[in-house]
C-alpha positions as CSV (number, residue, x, y, z in Angstrom):
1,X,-35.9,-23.7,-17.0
2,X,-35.3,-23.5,-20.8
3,X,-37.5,-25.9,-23.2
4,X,-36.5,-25.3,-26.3
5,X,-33.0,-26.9,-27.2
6,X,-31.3,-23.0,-28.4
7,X,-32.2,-21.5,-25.1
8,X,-30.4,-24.9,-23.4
9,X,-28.0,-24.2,-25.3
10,X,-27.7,-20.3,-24.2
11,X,-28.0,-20.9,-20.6
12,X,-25.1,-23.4,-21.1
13,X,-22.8,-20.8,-22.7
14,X,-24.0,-18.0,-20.4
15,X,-22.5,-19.8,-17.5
16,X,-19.3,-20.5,-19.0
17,X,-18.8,-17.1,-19.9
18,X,-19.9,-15.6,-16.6
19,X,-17.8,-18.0,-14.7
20,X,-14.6,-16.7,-17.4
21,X,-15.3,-13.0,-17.6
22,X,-15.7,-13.0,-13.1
23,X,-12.0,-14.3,-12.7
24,X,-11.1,-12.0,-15.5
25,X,-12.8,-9.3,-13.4
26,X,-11.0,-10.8,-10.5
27,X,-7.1,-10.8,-12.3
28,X,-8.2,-7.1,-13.1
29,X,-9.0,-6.0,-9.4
30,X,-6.3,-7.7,-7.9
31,X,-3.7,-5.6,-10.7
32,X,-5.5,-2.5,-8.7
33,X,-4.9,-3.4,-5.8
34,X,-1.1,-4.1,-6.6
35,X,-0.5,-0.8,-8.0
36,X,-2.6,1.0,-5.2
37,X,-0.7,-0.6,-2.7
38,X,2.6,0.7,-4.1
39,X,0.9,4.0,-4.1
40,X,0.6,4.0,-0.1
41,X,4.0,2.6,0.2
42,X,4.9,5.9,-1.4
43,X,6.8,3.6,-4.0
44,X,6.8,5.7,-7.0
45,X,8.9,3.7,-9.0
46,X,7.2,0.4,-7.9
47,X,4.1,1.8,-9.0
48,X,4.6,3.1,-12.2
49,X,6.2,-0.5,-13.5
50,X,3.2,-2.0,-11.9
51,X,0.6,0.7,-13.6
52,X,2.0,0.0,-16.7
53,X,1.5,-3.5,-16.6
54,X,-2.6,-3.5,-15.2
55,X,-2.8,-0.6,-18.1
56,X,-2.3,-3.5,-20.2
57,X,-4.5,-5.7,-18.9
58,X,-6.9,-3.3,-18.7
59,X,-7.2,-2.7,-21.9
60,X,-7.2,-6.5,-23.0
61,X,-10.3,-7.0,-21.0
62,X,-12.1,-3.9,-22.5
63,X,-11.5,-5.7,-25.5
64,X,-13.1,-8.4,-24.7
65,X,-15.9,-6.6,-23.6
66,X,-15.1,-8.0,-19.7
67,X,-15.5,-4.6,-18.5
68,X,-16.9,-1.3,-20.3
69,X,-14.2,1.3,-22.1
70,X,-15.5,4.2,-19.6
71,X,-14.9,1.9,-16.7
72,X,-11.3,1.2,-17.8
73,X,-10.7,4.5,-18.6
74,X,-11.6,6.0,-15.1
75,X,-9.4,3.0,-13.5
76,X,-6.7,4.2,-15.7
77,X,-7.1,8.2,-14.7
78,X,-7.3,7.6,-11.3
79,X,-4.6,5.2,-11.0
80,X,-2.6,7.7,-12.8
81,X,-3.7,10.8,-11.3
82,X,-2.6,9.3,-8.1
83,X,0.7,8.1,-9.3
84,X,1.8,11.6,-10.3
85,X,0.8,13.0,-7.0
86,X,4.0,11.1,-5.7
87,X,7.0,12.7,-4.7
């Protein structure tokens, strides 16, 4: 454990921010999961209104650094990639 009252202080914040940035993570995940389930369903319509929407949030939580821009970026090809594969 941390002696000095700064690196208190940093342990504090780092567990804050971990605990915010994993259900960030989570919200993110579960917007995949939405849109690759449509993709199954062979819902092309579905999909696309629901890729638009996790492309969003995607790209807020790049922003905030939650995940990196190259991860994001290979969500958002894939997803896409897959969607256009639909008939």
């Amino acid at each position: 454990m941390a002696n000095i009252q700064s690196a208190k202080k940093r342990a504090r914040q780092t567990i804050k921010k971990n605990e915010l940035k994993s259900s960030q993570r989570a919200s993110v995940r579960t917007a995949i999961k939405s849109v690759e389930q449509a993709i199954d369903a062979k819902d092309k319509e579905k999909a696309t209104s629901l890729f638009i929407k996790t492309q969003k949030l995607i790209d807020k939580m790049t922003n905030k650094k939650v995940i990196t821009k190259n991860s994001a970026s290979r969500q958002k090809s894939r997803l896409n990639k897959n969607i256009k594969l639909l008939v």
